[in-house]
C-alpha positions in Angstrom: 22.6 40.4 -67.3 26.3 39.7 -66.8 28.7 37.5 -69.0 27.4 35.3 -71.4 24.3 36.1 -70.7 24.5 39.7 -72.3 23.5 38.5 -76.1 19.7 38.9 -75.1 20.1 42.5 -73.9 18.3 43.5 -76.5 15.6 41.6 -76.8 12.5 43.7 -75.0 10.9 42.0 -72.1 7.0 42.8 -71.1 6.3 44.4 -68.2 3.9 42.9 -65.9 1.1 44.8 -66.9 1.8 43.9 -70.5 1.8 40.5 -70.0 -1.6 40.4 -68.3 -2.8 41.9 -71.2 -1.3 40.0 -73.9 -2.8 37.3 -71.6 -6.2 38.3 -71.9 -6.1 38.1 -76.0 -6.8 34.5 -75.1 -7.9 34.0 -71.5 -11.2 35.1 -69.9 -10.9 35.9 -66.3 -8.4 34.5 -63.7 -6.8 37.9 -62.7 -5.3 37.0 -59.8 -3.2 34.1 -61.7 -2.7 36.2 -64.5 -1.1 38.8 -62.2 1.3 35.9 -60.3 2.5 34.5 -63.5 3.4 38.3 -64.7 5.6 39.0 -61.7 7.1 36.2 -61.4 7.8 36.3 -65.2 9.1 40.1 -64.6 11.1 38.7 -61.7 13.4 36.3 -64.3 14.1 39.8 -65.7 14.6 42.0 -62.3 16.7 39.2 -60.5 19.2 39.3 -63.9 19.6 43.8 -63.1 20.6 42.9 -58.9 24.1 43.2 -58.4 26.3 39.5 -58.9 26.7 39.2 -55.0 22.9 39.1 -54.1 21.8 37.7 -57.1 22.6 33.9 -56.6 20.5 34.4 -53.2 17.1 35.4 -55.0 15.2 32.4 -55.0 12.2 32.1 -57.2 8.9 32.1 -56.3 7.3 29.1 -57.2 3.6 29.2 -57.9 0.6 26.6 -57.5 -2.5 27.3 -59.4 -5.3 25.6 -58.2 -9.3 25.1 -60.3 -11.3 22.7 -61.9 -10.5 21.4 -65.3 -11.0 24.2 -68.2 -10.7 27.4 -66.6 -7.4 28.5 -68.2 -4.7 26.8 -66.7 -2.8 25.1 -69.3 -3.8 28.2 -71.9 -1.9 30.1 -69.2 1.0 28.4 -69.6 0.7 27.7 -73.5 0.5 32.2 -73.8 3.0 32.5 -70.8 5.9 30.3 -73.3 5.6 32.8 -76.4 6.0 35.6 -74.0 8.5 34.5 -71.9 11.7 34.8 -74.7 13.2 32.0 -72.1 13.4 28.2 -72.4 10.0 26.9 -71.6 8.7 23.5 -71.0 5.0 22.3 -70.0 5.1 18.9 -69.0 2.7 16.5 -67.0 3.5 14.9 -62.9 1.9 11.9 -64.1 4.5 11.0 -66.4 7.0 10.2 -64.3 7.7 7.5 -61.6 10.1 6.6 -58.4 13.4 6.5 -58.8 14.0 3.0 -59.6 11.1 1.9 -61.3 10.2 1.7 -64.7 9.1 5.0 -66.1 10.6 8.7 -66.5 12.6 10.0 -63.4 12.0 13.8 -63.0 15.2 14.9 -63.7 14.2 14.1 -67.6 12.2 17.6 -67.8 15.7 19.4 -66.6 17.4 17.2 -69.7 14.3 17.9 -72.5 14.5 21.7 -70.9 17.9 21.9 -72.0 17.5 20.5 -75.8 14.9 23.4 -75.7 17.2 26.1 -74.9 20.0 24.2 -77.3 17.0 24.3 -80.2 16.1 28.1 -79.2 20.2 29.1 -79.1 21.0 27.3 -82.1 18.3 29.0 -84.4 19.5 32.2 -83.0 23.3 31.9 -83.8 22.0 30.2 -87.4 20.1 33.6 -88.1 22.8 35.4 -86.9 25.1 34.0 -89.9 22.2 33.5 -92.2 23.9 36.3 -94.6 27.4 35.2 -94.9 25.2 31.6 -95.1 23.8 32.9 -98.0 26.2 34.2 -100.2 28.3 31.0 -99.4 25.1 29.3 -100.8 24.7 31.6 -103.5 28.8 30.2 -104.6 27.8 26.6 -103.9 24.4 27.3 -106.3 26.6 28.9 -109.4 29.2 26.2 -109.1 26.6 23.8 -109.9 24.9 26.3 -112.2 28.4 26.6 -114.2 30.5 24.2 -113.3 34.5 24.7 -113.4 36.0 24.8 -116.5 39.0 23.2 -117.8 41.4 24.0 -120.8 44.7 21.7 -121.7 47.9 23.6 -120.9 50.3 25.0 -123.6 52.6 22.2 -125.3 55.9 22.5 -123.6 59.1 21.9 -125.6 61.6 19.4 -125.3 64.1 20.5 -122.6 62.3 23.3 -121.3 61.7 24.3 -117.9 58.6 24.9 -116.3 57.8 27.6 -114.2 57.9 27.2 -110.7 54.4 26.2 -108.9 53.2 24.1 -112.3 53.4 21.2 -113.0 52.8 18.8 -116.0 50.9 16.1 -115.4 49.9 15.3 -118.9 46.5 16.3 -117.9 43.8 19.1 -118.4 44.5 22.1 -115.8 41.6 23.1 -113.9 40.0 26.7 -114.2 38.2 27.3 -110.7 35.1 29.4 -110.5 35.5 32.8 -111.0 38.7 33.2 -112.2 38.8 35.7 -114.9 38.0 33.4 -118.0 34.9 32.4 -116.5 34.3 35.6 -114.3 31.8 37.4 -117.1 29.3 34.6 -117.4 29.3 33.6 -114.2 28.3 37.2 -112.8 25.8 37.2 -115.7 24.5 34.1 -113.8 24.5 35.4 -110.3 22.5 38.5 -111.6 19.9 36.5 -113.5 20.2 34.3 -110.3 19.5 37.0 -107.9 16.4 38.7 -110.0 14.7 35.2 -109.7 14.7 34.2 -113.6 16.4 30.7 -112.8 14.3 29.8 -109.7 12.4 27.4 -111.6 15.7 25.8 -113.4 16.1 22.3 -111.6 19.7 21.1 -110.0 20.8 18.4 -108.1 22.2 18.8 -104.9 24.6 16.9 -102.4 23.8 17.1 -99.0 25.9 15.6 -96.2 23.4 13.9 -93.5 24.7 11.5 -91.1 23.0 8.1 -90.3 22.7 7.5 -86.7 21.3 3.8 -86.3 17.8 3.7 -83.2 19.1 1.9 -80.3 16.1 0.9 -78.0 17.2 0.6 -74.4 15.0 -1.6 -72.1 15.5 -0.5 -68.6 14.5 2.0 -66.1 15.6 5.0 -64.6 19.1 6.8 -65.8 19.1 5.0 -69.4 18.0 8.1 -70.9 21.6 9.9 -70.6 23.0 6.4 -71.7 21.0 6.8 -74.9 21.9 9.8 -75.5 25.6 9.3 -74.7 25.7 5.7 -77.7 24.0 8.4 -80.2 26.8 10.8 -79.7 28.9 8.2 -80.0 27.8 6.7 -83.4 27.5 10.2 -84.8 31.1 10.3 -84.3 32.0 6.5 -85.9 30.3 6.6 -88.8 30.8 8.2 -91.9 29.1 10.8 -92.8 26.5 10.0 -95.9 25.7 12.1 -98.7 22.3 12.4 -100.0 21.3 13.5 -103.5 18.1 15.6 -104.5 16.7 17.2 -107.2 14.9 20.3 -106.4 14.6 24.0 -107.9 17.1 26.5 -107.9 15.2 28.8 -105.6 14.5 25.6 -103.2 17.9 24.8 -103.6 19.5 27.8 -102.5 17.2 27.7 -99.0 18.6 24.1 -98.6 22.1 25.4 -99.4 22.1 28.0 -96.9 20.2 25.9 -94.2 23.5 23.5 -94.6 25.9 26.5 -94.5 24.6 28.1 -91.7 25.0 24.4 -89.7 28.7 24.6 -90.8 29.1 28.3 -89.5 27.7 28.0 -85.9 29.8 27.1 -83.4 28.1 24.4 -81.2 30.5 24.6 -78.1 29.2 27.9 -77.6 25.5 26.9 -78.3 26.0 24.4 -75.6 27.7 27.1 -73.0 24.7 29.9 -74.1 21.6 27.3 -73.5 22.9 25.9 -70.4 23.9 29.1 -68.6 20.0 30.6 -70.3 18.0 27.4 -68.4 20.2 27.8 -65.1 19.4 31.9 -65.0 15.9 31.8 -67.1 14.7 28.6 -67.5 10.6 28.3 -66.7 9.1 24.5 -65.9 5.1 24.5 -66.0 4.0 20.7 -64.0 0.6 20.2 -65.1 -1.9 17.8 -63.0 0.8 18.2 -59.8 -2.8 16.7 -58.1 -1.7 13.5 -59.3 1.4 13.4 -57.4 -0.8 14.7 -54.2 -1.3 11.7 -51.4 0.8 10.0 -49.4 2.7 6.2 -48.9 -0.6 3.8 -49.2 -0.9 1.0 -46.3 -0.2 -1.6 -49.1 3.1 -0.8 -50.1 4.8 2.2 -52.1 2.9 4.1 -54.4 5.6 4.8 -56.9 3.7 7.7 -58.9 2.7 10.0 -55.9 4.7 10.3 -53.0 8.1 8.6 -54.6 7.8 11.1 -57.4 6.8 13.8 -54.9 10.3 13.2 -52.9 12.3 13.0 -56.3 10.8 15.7 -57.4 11.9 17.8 -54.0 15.4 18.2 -54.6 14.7 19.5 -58.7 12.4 22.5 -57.1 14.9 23.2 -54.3 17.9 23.2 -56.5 20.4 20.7 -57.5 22.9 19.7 -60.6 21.1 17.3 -62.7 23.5 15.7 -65.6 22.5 15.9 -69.6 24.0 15.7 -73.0 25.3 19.8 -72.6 27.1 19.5 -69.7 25.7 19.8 -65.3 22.7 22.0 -65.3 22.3 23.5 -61.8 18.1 23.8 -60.9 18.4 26.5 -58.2 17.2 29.7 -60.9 14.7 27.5 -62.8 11.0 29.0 -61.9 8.4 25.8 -61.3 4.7 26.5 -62.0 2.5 23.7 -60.8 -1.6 23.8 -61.6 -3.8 21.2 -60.9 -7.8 20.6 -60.6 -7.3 19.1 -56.7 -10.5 17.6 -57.0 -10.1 14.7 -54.9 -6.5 15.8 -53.6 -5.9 19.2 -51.7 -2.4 20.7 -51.7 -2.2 20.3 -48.4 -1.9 16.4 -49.1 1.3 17.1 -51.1 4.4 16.6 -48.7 5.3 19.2 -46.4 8.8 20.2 -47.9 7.0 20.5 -51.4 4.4 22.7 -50.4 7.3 25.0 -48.9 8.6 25.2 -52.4 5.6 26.5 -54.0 4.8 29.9 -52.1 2.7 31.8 -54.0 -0.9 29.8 -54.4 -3.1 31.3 -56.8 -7.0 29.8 -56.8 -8.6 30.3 -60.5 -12.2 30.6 -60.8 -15.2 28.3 -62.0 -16.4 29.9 -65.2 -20.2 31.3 -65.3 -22.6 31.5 -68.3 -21.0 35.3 -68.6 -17.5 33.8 -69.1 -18.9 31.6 -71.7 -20.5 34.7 -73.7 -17.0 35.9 -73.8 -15.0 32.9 -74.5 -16.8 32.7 -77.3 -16.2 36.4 -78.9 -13.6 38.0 -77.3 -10.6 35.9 -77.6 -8.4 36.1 -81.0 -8.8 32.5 -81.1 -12.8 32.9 -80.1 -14.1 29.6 -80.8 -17.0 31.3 -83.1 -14.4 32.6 -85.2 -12.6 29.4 -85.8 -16.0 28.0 -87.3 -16.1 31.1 -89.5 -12.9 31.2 -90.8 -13.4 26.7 -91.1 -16.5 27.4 -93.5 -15.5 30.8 -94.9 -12.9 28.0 -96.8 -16.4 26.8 -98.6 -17.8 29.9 -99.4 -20.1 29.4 -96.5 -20.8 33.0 -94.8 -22.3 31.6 -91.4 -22.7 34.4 -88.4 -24.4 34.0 -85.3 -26.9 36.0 -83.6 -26.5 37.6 -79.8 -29.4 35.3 -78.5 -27.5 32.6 -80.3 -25.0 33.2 -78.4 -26.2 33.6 -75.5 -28.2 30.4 -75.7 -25.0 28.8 -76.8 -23.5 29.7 -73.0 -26.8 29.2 -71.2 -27.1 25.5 -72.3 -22.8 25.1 -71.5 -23.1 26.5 -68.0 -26.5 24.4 -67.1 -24.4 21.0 -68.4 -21.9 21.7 -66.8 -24.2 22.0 -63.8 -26.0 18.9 -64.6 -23.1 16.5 -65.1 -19.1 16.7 -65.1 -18.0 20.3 -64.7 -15.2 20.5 -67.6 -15.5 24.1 -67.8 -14.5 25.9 -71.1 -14.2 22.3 -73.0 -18.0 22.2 -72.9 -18.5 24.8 -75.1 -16.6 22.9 -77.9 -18.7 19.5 -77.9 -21.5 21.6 -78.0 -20.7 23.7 -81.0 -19.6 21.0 -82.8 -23.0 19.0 -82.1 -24.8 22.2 -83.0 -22.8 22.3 -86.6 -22.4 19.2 -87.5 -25.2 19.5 -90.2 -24.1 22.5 -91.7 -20.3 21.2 -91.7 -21.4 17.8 -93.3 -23.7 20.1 -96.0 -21.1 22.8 -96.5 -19.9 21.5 -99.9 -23.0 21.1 -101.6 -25.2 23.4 -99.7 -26.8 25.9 -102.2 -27.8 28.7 -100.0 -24.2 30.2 -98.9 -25.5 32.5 -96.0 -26.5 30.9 -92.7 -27.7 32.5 -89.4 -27.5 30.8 -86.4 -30.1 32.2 -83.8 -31.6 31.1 -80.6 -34.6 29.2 -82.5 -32.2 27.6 -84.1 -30.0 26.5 -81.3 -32.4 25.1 -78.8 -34.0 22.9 -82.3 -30.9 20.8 -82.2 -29.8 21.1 -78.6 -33.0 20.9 -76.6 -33.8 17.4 -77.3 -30.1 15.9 -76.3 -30.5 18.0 -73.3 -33.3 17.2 -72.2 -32.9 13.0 -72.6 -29.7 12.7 -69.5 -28.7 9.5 -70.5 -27.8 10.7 -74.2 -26.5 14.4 -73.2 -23.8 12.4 -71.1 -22.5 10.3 -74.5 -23.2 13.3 -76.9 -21.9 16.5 -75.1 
C-alpha cells in the first residue's frame, strides 16, 4: 500500500485459509462460499502489493451467492466485516428504487459506506492521541479540582513606576494553575488523582455540544446529499452550546478526554484517509439481489427490479458517486450479492449485471447432520446461548445427545413438511421446547434440568403432528 494508504501497514491481514477458519467458528458447511469470500478478501490485500501501474487495472471479482433462506448467507457476511479490517456495509436491494421515484437511489450505500470508513478513521486517529488526550484531561480535571488562585498585588506608592508587563487595574491578579504557589498541592492532587482515591469525588463539567436543528426533506431521489449539505451548514451558523453535568471524577476524566481527543484529530485528514480506504478497500455485501431479478413488466415500469437493476449497473462497474467527504470513485469497491432465487434465477438479472458478478458460488440446503452441528459446534451454538440465558438463574440445564439429535430430526422433517427456512427453524423450535422451563426458571426449586429425547418429543410431538398448528407455532 502506497501513499496514504500506508497507516494500515501494520495491521495483520488473514490469509485465506485463516479466514475460512475463523469462518467456521460460526458457520456450518458452505466451503465453496467460504473459500470465494476468503480470496477475494485476500485479493483487497494482494491487489494493494502489485506495482502502481497495474494496479488500477485489477478489477475485483464480484461474487453471487445463491441458497435458500438460512443456510449462512448473511452470517457470512456479518463474520466476513470483523475480519475484513476494511469499511464494510451489508445492506438490502429491496431498499432502494428507480432513479426518480420516491425511495433510496443506490448510490446511498456508496454515501453510508463512506460515514463508515469516516467512523472507522476517526476512532483510529482518536486512539492515536488518546494519551496526550489524557493528560490534557487530567489538567482540565485538576483545574476544576483546584481552581486558580488569586492574591491582591502589593500596594504601590504614590509616584512609583510599575514594572514593565504589569499593570494596575485595581484588581486581584490572577495565579494560574501550577505556578509555583499552587504547584505543591496541586501535584498532591494529581497523585491522589492518579491512585484513584478522588474517583468517587463529584464535579461539574462543561461540555461544548452543538445543536443542529432536524430538517425533514419530502422528496425523492438526490435530497439525501441536500440534507446532509443544510446540516453542515447549520453546524457552522450556530453557536456552539455548552452543556453542564455532574458526574464523578473518574467518569469525568473519560468524558474529558473523549472531548480532547475530538479537539486533537484533524478531520481534513479523516476525510482524505476514509475516502481513499473505501475507493482501494471498501466491501459492499447486497442482500436479497433476487428481489431486483425480473425484467420491465407489460404494465408499465417496475421501479424496484429492473430500474434499480440499471442504476445499480454503473455503481458495480465503477463510477464517482458524490457525498459529504468529497467524489468517491466505485471502480476498487468489491460487491457481494446473495440471494435465495427461489422464484427468480440469476439468469433473469440483466445481462450487463450478471457480467459484473463472475464468481457464482451455490450454498447448500442444510441436513438433519448440519443441524446436530449448528447446534454444538459454533461459539455462538444456539444450546449454549440457552445455557448461558438460564445459568443467569442458577438454572444448570444440559441436554442429552439423543436430545439433540431429536432436536435436528424434528427441524429437518419441518422443514420438509412446510417452508424450508433452514437454520431459523431450529430457533422457533427451541424456544417452543423451553418455554416452560424459561417461564418457571425463577421460582423453580429443582436447579438441574436434563433435556432428553423423552422429553423432547413430549412437548414437540403433539404440535407436529396437528399441521395446521405446527405452521402458526413453529
Amino acid at each position: 500500500m502506497s501513499g496514504k494508504g500506508t497507516e494500515k501497514e501494520e495491521t495483520r491481514y488473514f490469509t485465506p485459509r485463516e479466514i475460512v477458519a475463523e469462518l467456521d467458528k460460526y458457520v456450518i458447511g458452505q466451503k465453496n462460499a467460504k473459500r470465494s469470500v476468503a480470496i477475494a478478501l485476500r485479493n483487497r490485500w494482494r491487489r494493494q502489493r502489485v506495482d502502481e501501474d497495474l494496479r488500477d487495472e485489477i478489477a475485483p471479482k464480484n461474487i453471487i451467492m445463491i441458497g435458500p433462506t438460512g443456510v449462512g448467507k448473511t452470517e457470512i457476511a456479518r463474520r466476513l466485516s470483523k475480519l475484513a479490517q476494511s469499511p464494510f456495509l451489508k445492506i438490502e436491494a429491496s431498499k432502494f428504487t428507480e432513479v426518480g421515484y420516491v425511495g433510496r437511489d443506490v448510490e446511498s450505500m456508496v454515501r453510508d459506506l463512506t460515514e463508515l470508513a469516516v467512523n472507522m478513521v476517526r476512532a483510529e486517529e482518536m486512539d492515536r492521541v488518546m494519551v496526550k488526550a489524557r493528560e490534557m484531561a487530567e489538567e482540565r480535571m485538576l483545574d476544576l479540582l483546584l481552581p486558580p488562585v488569586r492574591r491582591e498585588p502589593p500596594p504601590v506608592a504614590e509616584n512609583e513606576v510599575l514594572p514593565q508587563g504589569r499593570e494596575d487595574n485595581g484588581g486581584p491578579e490572577e495565579i494560574l494553575p501550577g505556578s509555583p504557589q499552587t504547584s505543591p498541592t496541586r501535584e498532591r492532587l494529581r497523585k491522589m488523582l492518579r491512585e484513584g482515591k478522588l474517583d468517587n469525588r463529584m464535579v461539574e463539567l462543561e461540555l461544548t455540544q452543538r445543536q443542529v436543528p432536524i430538517v425533514e426533506i419530502f422528496s425523492n431521489t438526490g435530497m439525501e446529499e441536500i440534507d446532509f449539505n443544510l446540516k453542515e451548514m447549520f453546524n457552522s451558523i450556530l453557536p456552539k452550546k455548552t452543556k453542564k453535568r455532574r458526574v464523578k471524577v473518574s467518569e469525568g476524566l473519560e468524558l474529558l478526554a473523549e472531548d480532547e481527543s475530538q479537539k486533537l484529530v484533524d478531520m481534513d485528514r479523516v476525510s482524505g484517509l476514509a475516502v481513499e480506504r473505501v475507493e482501494q478497500a471498501g466491501i459492499i455485501f447486497l442482500d436479497e439481489i433476487d428481489k431486483i431479478a425480473g425484467r420491465e413488466s407489460t404494465q408499465g415500469p417496475d421501479v424496484s427490479r429492473e430500474g434499480v437493476q440499471r442504476d445499480l449497473l454503473p455503481i458495480v462497474e465503477g463510477t464517482t458517486v458524490n457525498t459529504r467527504y468529497g467524489m468517491v470513485r466505485t471502480d476498487h469497491i468489491l460487491f457481494i450479492a446473495a440471494g435465495a432465487f427461489h422464484v427468480a434465477k440469476p439468469s433473469d438479472l440483466i445481462p450487463e449485471l450478471q457480467g459484473r458478478f463472475p464468481i457464482r458460488v451455490e450454498l447448500d440446503s442444510l441436513t438433519r447432520e448440519d443441524f446436530v452441528r449448528i447446534l454444538t459446534e459454533p461459539k455462538n451454538a444456539l444450546i449454549k446461548q440457552y445455557l448461558a440465558l438460564l445459568e443467569t438463574e442458577g438454572i444448570s440445564l444440559s441436554f442429552t445427545e439423543d436430545a439433540i439429535a431429536e432436536i435436528a430430526e424434528i427441524a429437518s422433517q419441518v422443514n420438509q413438511r412446510m417452508e424450508n427456512i433452514g437454520a431459523r427453524r431450529l430457533h422457533t423450535i427451541m424456544e417452543r421446547l423451553l418455554d416452560e422451563i424459561s417461564f418457571d426458571a425463577p421460582d423453580r426449586p429443582e436447579k438441574k434440568v436434563v433435556v432428553d429425547a423423552r422429553y423432547v418429543r413430549e412437548k414437540l410431538a403433539e404440535i407436529i403432528k396437528d399441521e395446521d398448528l405446527s405452521k402458526y407455532i413453529l
